[in-house]
C-alpha positions as CSV (number, residue, x, y, z in Angstrom):
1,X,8.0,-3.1,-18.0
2,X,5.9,-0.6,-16.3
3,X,3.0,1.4,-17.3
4,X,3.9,5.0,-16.8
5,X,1.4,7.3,-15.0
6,X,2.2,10.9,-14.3
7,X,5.6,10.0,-13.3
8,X,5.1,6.6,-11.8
9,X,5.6,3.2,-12.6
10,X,3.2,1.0,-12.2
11,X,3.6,-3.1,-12.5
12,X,0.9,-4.1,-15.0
13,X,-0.1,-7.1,-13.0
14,X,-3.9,-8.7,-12.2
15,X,-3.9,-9.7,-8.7
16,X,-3.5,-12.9,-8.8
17,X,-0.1,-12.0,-10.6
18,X,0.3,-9.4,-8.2
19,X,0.2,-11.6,-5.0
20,X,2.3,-14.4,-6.5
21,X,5.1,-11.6,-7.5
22,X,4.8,-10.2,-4.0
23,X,5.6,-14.4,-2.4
24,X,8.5,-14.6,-5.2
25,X,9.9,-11.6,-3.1
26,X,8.9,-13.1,0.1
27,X,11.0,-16.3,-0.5
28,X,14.1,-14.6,-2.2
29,X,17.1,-12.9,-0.3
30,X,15.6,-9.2,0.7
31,X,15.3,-6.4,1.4
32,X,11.9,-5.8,-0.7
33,X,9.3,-3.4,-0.9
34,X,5.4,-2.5,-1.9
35,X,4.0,0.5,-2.7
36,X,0.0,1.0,-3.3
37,X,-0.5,3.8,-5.0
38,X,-3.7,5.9,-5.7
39,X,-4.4,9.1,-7.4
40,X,-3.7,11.4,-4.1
41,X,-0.2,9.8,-3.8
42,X,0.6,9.8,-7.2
43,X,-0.1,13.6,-7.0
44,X,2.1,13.7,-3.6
45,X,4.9,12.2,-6.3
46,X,4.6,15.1,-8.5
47,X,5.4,17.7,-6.1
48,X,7.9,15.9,-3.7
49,X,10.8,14.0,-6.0
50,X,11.8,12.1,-2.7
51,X,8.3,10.9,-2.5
52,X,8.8,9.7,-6.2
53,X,12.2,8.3,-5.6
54,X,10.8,5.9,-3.0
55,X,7.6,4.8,-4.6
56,X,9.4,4.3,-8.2
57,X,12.2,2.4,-6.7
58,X,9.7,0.0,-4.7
59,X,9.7,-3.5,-6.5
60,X,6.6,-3.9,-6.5
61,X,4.3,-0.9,-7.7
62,X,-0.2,-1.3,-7.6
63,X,-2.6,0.8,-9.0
64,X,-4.7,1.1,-5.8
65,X,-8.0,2.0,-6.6
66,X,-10.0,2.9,-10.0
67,X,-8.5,6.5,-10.4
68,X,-4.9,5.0,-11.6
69,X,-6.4,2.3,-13.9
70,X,-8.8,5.3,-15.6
71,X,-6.0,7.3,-15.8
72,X,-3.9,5.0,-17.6
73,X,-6.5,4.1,-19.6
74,X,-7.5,7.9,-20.8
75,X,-3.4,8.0,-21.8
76,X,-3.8,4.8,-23.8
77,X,-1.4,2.8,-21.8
78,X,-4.0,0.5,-19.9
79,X,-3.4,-1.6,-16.6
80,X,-5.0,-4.7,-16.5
81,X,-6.8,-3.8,-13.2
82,X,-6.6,-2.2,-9.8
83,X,-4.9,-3.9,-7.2
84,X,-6.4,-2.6,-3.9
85,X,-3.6,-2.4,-1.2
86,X,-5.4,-3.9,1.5
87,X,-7.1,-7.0,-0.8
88,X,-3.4,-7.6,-1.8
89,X,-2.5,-7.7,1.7
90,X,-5.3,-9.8,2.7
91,X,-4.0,-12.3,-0.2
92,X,-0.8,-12.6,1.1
93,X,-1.6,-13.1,4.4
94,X,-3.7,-16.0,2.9
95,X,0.1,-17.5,1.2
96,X,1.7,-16.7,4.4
97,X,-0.3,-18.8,6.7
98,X,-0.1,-21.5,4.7
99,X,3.8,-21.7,4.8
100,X,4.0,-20.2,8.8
101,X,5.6,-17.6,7.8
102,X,5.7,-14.2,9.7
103,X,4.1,-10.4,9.9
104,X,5.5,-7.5,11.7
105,X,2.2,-5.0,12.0
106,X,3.4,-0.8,12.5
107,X,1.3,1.7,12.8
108,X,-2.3,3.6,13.3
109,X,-2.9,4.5,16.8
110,X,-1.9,3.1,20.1
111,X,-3.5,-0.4,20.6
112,X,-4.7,-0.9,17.3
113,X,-2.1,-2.7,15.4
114,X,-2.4,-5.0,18.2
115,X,-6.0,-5.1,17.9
116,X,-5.5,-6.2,13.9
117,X,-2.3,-8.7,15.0
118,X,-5.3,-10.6,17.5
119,X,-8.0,-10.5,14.4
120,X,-5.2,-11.3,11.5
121,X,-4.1,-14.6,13.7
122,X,-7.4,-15.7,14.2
123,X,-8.1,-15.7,10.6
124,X,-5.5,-16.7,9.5
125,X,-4.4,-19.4,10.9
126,X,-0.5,-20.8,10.5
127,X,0.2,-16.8,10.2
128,X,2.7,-15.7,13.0
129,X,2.4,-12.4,14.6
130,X,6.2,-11.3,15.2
131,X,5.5,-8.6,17.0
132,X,3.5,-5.0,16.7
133,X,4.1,-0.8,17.6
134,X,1.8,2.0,17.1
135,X,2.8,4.8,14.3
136,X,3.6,7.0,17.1
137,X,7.3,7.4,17.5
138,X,10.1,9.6,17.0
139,X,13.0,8.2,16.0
140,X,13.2,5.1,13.2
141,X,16.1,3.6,15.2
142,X,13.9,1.5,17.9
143,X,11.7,0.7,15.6
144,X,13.5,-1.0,13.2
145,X,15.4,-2.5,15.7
146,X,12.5,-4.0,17.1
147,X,11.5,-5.4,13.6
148,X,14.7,-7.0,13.0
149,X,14.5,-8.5,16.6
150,X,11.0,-9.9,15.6
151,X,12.5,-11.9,13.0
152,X,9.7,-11.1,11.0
153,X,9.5,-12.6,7.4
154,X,7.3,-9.4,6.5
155,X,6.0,-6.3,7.7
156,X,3.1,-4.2,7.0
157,X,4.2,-0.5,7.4
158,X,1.2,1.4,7.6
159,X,1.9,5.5,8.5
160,X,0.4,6.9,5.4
161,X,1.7,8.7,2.3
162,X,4.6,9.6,1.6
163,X,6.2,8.7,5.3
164,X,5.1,5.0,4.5
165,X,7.0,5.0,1.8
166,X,10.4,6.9,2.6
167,X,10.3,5.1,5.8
168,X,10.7,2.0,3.7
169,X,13.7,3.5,1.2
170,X,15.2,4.5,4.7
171,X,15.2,1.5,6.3
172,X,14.2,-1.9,4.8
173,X,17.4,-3.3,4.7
174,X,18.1,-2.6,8.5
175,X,14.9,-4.3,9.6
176,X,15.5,-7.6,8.4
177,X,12.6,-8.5,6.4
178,X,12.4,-9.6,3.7
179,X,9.4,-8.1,2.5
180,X,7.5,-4.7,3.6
181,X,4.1,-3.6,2.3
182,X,3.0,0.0,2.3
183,X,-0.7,0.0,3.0
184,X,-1.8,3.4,4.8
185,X,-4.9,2.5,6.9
186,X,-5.2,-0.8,6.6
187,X,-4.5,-1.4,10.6
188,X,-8.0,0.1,11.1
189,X,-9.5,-2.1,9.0
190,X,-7.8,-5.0,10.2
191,X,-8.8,-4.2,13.5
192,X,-12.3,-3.7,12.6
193,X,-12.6,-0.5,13.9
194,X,-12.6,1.3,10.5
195,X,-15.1,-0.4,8.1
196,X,-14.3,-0.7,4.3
197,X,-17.2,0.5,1.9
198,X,-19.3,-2.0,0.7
199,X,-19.2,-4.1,-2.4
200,X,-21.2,-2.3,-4.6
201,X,-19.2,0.8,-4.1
202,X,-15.9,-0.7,-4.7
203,X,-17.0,-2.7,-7.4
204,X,-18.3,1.0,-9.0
205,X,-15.4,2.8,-8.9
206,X,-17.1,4.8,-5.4
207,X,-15.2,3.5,-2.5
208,X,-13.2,7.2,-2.3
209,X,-17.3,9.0,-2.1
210,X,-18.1,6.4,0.5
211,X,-15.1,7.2,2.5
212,X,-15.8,11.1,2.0
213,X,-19.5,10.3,3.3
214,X,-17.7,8.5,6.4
215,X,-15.4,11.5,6.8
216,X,-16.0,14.6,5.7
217,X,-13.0,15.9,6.8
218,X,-10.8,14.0,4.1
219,X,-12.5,17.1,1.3
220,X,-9.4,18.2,1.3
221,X,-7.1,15.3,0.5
222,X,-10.0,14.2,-1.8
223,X,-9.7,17.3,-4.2
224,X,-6.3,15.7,-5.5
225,X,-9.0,13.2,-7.0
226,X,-9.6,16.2,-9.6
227,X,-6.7,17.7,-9.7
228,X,-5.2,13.9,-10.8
229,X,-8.3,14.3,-13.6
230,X,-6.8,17.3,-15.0
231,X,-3.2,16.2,-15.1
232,X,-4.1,13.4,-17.1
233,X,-6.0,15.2,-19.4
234,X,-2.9,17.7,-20.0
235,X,-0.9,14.9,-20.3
236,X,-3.0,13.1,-22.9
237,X,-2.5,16.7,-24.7
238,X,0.6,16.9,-24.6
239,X,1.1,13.5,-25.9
240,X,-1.5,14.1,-28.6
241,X,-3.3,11.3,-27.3
């Protein structure tokens, strides 16, 4: 059963559970697929139904970051905790090398997703990279082609929200794999040359200020932050809560 926030369903799942749900769907028959969602996207789902269709119809659904689990909370339907997309990811990379299984890596810019493939292998070792493509492309046909030529057991599909996650509606049965993961900007990261904020900050609930601090120019994608504030409070109203 999920927890019901603003319109989406989230899996009320620690991580550990999280990441042992997420092999279950690696090792079964796919096509499967993982959403992350935080406040901004769950605020994308409220004015785009397509965007809600895909992220609600994903078998897997996180609370990524401290603003979902809050929220839930102030509507008295808690989540256990937040499931950060990319510490999920970095998990099941951890289940994947052990078994050799493999990763398909799409998106950021030109050069990066390789960049992260190099780093991921070298960390983890017994993890396969099947093969990698920038987010810039035009048509979904090539791509997916390429995937399924790959024979990639998984694939990270990082192109941000919503196109992340209607990409993956679109066309997870065509790739092949049997598991994709949603996970926005996590290439960067993985690359190394986007840093994550520091433990304190995450630990406090402040990873979206640190990013903000990073780069200013996110203000406006940020002011969903409050706008996802007041929808819960109306909510909470409305539910007499």
């Amino acid at each position: 059963m999920r927890i019901e926030v603003l319109g989406v369903g989230f899996d009320n799942l620690t991580m550990d559970e999280a990441v042992d749900r997420g092999m279950a769907l690696l090792r079964s028959d796919g096509p499967h697929y993982v959403v992350t969602p935080n406040p901004e996207i769950v605020e994308v789902c409220r004015e785009h139904p397509e965007a809600a269709r895909a992220v609600n119809g994903a078998d897997l659904v996180l609370a990524d970051g401290v603003g979902v689990v809050m929220g839930a909370r102030m509507l008295g339907t808690p989540l256990k905790e937040k499931v950060p997309g990319i510490e999920f990811a970095a998990r099941l990379m951890e289940k994947m090398a052990e078994e050799g299984l493999s990763l398909y890596l799409l998106g950021a810019k030109p050069g990066v997703a390789e960049a992260a493939g190099a780093k991921l292998a070298a960390k983890y070792p017994g993890l396969k990279i099947a093969g990698t493509h920038d987010g810039y492309f035009q048509e979904d046909g090539p791509i997916v082609e390429a995937i399924r030529r790959s024979g990639a057991d998984a694939a990270f599909i990082c192109l941000g929200a919503p196109k992340q996650e209607l990409w993956m509606l679109r066309n997870a049965a065509a790739t092949g794999a049997r598991l994709l993961c949603g996970l926005g900007g996590s290439l960067d990261v993985f690359a190394g040359t986007v840093k994550r904020a520091p433990k304190f900050w995450s630990d406090h609930g402040l990873e979206w200020f640190y990013r903000l601090c990073k780069e200013p120019r996110r203000i406006g994608r940020m002011m969903k932050l409050p706008l996802f504030l007041v929808h819960i409070r109306q909510e909470k109203k409305r539910n007499g809560k």
